[in-house]
Every structure is written in structure tokens, then in C-alpha cells.
C-alpha positions as CSV (number, residue, x, y, z in Angstrom):
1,X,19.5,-41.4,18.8
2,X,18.1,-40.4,22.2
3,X,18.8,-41.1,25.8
4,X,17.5,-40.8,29.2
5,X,18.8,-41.7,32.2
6,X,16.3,-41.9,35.5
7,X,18.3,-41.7,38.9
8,X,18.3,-39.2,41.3
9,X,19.9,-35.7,41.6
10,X,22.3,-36.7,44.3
11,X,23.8,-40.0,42.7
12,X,27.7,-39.0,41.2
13,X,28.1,-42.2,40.0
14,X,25.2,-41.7,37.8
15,X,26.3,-38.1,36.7
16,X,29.6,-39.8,36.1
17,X,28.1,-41.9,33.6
18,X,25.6,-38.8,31.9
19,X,28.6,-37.1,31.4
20,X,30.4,-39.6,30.0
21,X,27.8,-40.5,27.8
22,X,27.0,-36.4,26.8
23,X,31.3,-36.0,26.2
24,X,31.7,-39.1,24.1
25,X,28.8,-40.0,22.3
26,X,27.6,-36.7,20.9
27,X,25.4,-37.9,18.5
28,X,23.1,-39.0,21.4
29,X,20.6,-36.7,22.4
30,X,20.6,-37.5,26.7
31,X,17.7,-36.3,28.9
32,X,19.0,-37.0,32.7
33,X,15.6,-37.1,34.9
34,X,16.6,-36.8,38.5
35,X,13.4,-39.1,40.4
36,X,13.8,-37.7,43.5
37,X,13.0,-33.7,42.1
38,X,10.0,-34.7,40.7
39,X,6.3,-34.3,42.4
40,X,5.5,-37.0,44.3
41,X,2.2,-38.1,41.7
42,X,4.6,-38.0,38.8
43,X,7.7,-39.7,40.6
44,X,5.2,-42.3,41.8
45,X,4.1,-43.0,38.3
46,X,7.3,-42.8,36.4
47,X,8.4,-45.1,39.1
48,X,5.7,-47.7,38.2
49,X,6.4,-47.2,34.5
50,X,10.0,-48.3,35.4
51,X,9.3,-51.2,37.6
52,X,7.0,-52.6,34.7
53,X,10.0,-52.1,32.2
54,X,12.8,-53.8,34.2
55,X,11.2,-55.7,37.5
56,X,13.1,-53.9,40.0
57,X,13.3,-50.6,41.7
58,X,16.8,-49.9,41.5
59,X,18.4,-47.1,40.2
60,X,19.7,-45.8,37.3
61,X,17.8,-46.7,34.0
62,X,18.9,-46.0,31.1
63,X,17.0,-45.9,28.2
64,X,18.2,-45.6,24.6
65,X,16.0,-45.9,21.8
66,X,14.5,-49.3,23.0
67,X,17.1,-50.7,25.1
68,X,17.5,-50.7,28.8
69,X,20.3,-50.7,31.2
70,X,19.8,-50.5,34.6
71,X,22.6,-49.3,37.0
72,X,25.6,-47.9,35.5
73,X,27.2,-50.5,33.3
74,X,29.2,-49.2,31.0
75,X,30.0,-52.3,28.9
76,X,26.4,-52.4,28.0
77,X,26.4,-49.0,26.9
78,X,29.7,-49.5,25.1
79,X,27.9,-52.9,23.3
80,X,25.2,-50.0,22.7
81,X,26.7,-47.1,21.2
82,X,30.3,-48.6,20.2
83,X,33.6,-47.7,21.9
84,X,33.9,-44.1,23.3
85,X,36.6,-41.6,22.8
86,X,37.9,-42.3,26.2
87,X,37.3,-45.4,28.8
88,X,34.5,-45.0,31.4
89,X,35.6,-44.3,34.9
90,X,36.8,-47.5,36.6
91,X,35.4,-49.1,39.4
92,X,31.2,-48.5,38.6
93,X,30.4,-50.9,36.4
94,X,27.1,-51.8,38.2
95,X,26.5,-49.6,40.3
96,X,23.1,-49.2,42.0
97,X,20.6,-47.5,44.7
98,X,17.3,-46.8,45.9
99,X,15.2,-43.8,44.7
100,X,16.4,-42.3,49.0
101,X,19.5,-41.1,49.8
102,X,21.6,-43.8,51.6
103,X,22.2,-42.7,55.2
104,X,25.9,-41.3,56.0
């Protein structure tokens, strides 16, 4: 089965969630395509590709096979793949940003 999570390379919560996925499903074969590393031609398009797919232009999606989650909601992945070996991290069960880095 693979993967791939688009999100950004400064997102934890999304990390959180590669991880989990690449420590307790290892049967999945996970790509994790940070956005905002990408030239701007390619990020633009796989931007539009992803707007098409789920009608919104938050962040992350998460493909696998032909399913997609968007943000970080770990019961649909769990609904997905079946239970993991451990419980997700608590507290980002939709978690979701913008393709820019929120302010501080």
C-alpha cells in the first residue's frame, strides 16, 4: 500500500502524524512531500491538482491508495489502515494550515 502526505516542511503536527504512520503501519510505503520546498511552477501545480481533489487549500493531504484525508485525522487513518500499535498523539485530530507559515 502507498502513502503520501503533502504539507509543508515546517508543520510538526504533520510530521507527528508521518511518523506515526511510518512506526506503526510498516507495510505502507509513505512519501512526505513538503509544498513549501518545492519550485514555485511545480508547488503551484501540485497545488491545483490538490484543490481539484478535495476543494480546499488546506493542509495536509493525505493520500492512500485512492482515499483522501485532509488535515491530520487520525480516526480516518485508523478506519483506513486498522488500529496501530500505539494510539496517535492526542489533541490533533484535525489539524490544519495554509501552504505559509503562520506568523509568531
Amino acid at each position: 500500500m502507498k502513502a503520501i502526505i503533502y504539507s509543508t516542511s515546517w508543520c510538526v503536527a504533520c510530521r507527528d502524524m508521518s511518523e506515526y504512520v511510518q512506526q506503526h503501519y510498516p507495510a505502507v510505503e509513505l512519501q512526505f512531500v513538503p509544498l513549501d520546498r518545492m519550485s514555485p511552477r511545480l508547488r503551484d501545480r501540485t497545488l491545483d491538482a490538490i484543490r481539484k481533489l478535495t476543494w480546499s487549500d488546506e493542509l495536509p493531504v493525505t493520500l492512500i491508495d485512492d482515499t483522501v484525508i485532509l488535515g491530520t485525522d487520525y480516526a480516518a487513518l485508523i478506519a483506513i489502515l486498522g488500529p496501530g500499535q500505539a494510539l496517535p498523539p492526542a489533541g490533533s485530530a484535525q489539524h490544519r494550515h495554509a501552504l505559509d507559515q503562520p506568523a509568531a
